[in-house]
NUKELUM-998036 format. One record per residue (C-alpha): x, y, z. Coordinates in steps of 0.001 Angstrom, whole numbers, padded with zeros to 6 digits, always signed. Layout:
XYZ/...
//
This chain:
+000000+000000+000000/+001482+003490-000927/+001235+006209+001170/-002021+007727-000692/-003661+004495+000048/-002712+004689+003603/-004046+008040+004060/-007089+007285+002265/-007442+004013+004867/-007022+006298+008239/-009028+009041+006851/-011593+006416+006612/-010839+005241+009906/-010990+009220+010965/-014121+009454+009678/-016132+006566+011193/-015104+007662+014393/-016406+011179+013944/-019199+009958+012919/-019762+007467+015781/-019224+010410+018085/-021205+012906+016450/-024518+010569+016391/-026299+009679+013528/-029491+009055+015237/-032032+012229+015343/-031314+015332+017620/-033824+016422+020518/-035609+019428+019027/-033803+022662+019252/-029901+021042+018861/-030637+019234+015529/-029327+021971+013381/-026361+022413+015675/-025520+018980+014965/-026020+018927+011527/-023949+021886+011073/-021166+019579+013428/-021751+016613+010719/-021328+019290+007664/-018001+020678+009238/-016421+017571+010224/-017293+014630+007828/-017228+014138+004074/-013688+015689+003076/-010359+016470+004105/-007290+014794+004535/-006985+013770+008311/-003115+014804+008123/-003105+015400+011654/-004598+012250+012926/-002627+010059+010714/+000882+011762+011755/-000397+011319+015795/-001369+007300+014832/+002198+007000+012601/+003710+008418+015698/+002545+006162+018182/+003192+003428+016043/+006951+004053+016143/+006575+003287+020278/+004428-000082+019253/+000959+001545+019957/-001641-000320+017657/-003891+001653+015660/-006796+001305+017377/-005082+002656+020539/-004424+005875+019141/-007518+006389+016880/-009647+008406+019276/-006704+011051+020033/-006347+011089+016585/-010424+011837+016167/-010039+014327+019085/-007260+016248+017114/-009407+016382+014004/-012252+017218+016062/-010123+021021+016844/-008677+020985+013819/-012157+021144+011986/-013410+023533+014581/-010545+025927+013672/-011818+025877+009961/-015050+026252+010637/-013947+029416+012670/-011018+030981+010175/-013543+030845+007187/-016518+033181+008994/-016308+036724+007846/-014482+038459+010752/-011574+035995+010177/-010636+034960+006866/-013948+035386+005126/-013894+032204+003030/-017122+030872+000801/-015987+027732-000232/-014142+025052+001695/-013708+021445+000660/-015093+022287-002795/-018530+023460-000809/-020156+026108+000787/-017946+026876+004132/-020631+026013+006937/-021512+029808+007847/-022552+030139+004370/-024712+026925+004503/-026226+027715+008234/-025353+030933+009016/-022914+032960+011094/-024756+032606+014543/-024661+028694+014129/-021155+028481+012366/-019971+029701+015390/-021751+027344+017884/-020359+024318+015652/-017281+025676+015716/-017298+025778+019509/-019114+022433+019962/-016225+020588+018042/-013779+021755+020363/-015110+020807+023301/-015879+017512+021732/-012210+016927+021432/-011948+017480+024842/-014375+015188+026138/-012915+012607+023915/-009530+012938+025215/-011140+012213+028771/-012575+009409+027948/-010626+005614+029108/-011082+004875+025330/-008031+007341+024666/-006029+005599+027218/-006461+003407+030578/-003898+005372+032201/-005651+008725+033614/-002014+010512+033473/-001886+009997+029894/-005218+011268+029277/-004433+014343+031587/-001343+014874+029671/-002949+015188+026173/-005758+017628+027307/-003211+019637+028286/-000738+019318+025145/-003877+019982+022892/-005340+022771+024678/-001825+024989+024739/-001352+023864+020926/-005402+025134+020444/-004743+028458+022536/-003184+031474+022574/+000638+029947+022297/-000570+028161+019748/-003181+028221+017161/-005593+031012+018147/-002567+032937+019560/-000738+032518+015580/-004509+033848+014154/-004049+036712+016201/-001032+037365+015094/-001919+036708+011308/-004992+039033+011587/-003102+041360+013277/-000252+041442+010467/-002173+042309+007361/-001209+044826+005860/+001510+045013+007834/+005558+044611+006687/+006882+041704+008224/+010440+040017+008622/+010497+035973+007192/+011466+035372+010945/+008545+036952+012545/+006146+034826+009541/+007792+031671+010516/+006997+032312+014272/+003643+033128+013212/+002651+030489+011062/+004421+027638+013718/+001704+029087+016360/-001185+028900+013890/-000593+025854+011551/+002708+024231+013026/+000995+023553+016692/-001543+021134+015952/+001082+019177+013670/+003492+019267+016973/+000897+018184+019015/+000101+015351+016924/+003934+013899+017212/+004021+014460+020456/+000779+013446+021413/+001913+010061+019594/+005051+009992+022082/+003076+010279+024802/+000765+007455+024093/+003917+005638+023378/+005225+006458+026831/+008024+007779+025184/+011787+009093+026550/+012828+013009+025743/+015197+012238+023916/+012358+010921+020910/+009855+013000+021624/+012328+015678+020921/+013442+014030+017670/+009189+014210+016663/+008898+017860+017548/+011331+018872+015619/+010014+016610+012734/+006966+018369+013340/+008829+021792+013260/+009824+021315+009937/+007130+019438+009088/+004725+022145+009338/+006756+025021+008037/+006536+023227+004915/+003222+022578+004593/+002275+026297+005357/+004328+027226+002773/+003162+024618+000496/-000087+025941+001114/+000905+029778+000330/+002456+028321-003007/-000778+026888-003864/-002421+030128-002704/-000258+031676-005065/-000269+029344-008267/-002854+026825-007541/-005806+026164-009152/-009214+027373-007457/-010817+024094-008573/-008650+021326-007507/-007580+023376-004091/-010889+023293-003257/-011256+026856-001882/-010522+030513-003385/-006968+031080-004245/-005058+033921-004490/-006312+036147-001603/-003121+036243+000670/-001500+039147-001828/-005092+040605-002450/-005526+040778+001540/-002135+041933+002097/-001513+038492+004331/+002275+037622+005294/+003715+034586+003675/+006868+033632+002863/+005979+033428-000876/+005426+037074-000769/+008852+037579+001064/+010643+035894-001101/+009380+034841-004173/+007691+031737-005565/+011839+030411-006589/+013297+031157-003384/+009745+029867-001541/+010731+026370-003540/+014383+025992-002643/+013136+026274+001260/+010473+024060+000924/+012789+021780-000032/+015203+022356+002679/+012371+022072+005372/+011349+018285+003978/+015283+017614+004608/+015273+018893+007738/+011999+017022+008994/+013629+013277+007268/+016856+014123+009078/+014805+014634+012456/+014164+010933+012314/+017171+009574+011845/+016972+007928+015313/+014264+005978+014346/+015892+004226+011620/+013848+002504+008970/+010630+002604+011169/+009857+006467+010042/+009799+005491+006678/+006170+006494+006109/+006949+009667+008390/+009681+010694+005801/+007345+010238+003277/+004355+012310+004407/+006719+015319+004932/+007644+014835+000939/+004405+014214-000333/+003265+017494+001396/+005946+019295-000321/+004480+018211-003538/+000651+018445-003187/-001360+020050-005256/-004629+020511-003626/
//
């Protein structure tokens, strides 16, 4: 199986799970369009990069599958919650997401927003839950990994910081700090959280943060090259609008050649991050250069 396949398979996996926990079974009156708007924003597309990096993780420690599947779900569960969240007007102010109507555009703002926040504390409860792990500690320890990679050191803190910066002239180190608080923290939490389920020493889960260092500096700017050249179509969402907003991005810093040259540079420095691992981070090496090539 190639690596497509196996993200195809735990995507799958990702999605049965959210589904479980979201409840397919009808809604008490007055929550049922809360739910569905849950359902819109978290099943039927996306990759599930997150929760297969935390599963490939664990797997490096000898943690089956099925043992890190609802952490996984519980990461996906925030990370959908941010998107719902970054596409509503006073953020990004996105229309299409996924190829279809972003979910404030298909139930409104008011209930966008209530989805949004619903997710999140979803992930939560999952985390607490024996299913993620019959150690208590462990459980304890991911709630709080997730919610400073979620908060303002981390994701919400790096949306800040991008809102704050358009328009604005910014140095490539002061992006790359930016853009490791609002995209690199979930992918750091998902190596780590990985570690942790593996009960882990410092000296690996070190090696998998700074895999997941690199690895999400390049797919930011993997992103921002698709922003910039990609097609609206097969990215599934409007392209383009980082220069028309005035965003920061790399790309704009230092050109769609130079851009390249570091993208590559960041995939090297993510494979070489693993080298303690041996042969057993194969399929980590390869996610971090299949990002570098996407094209959606």
């Amino acid at each position: 199986m190639d690596l497509n396949q196996e993200l195809e398979r735990v995507a799958e996996l990702i999605e049965r799970r959210l589904d479980e926990f979201l409840g397919s079974e009808p809604a008490p009156s007055g929550q049922a369009r809360l739910i569905e708007a849950m359902r819109y924003a978290a099943l039927g597309g996306g990759k599930r990069l997150r929760p297969f990096l935390l599963i490939e993780s664990a797997r490096l420690f000898g943690v089956a599958e099925e043992d890190a599947l609802d952490a996984g779900t519980a990461l996906e569960c925030v990370h959908c919650y941010s998107l719902v969240h970054d596409d509503l007007p006073a953020m990004d102010d996105d229309a299409v997401r996924r190829g279809r109507p972003t979910a404030h555009v298909a139930f409104g703002e008011a209930t966008a927003i209530l989805a949004g926040d619903a997710l999140q504390t979803l992930a939560f409860a999952i985390l607490s839950r024996p299913s993620t792990h019959r150690d208590p500690s462990v459980c304890v320890k991911l709630i709080d990994l997730l919610a400073e990679a979620a908060g303002v050191q981390g994701m919400a803190g790096g949306q800040a910081l991008d809102l704050a910066a358009e328009g604005e002239t910014l140095g490539p180190m002061e992006v790359a700090k930016m853009q490791a608080m609002k995209t690199g923290a979930l992918f750091s939490f998902a190596c780590e959280a990985g570690a942790v389920l593996g009960r882990a020493d410092e000296l690996a889960r070190g090696a998998l943060k700074a895999y997941a260092a690199a690895f999400g500096q390049a797919f930011q700017l993997a992103d921002d090259l698709l922003d910039a050249e990609g097609d609206e179509e097969a990215v599934g969402k409007a392209v383009a609008k980082d220069a028309g907003r005035g965003k920061a991005t790399l790309v704009a810093l230092l050109g769609v050649e130079a851009a390249r040259a570091r993208l590559k540079a960041l995939v090297g420095e993510a494979e070489a991050a693993l080298a303690p691992f041996g042969d057993k981070a194969a399929t980590l090496k390869d996610a971090a250069r299949i990002i570098a090539s996407r094209r959606a």
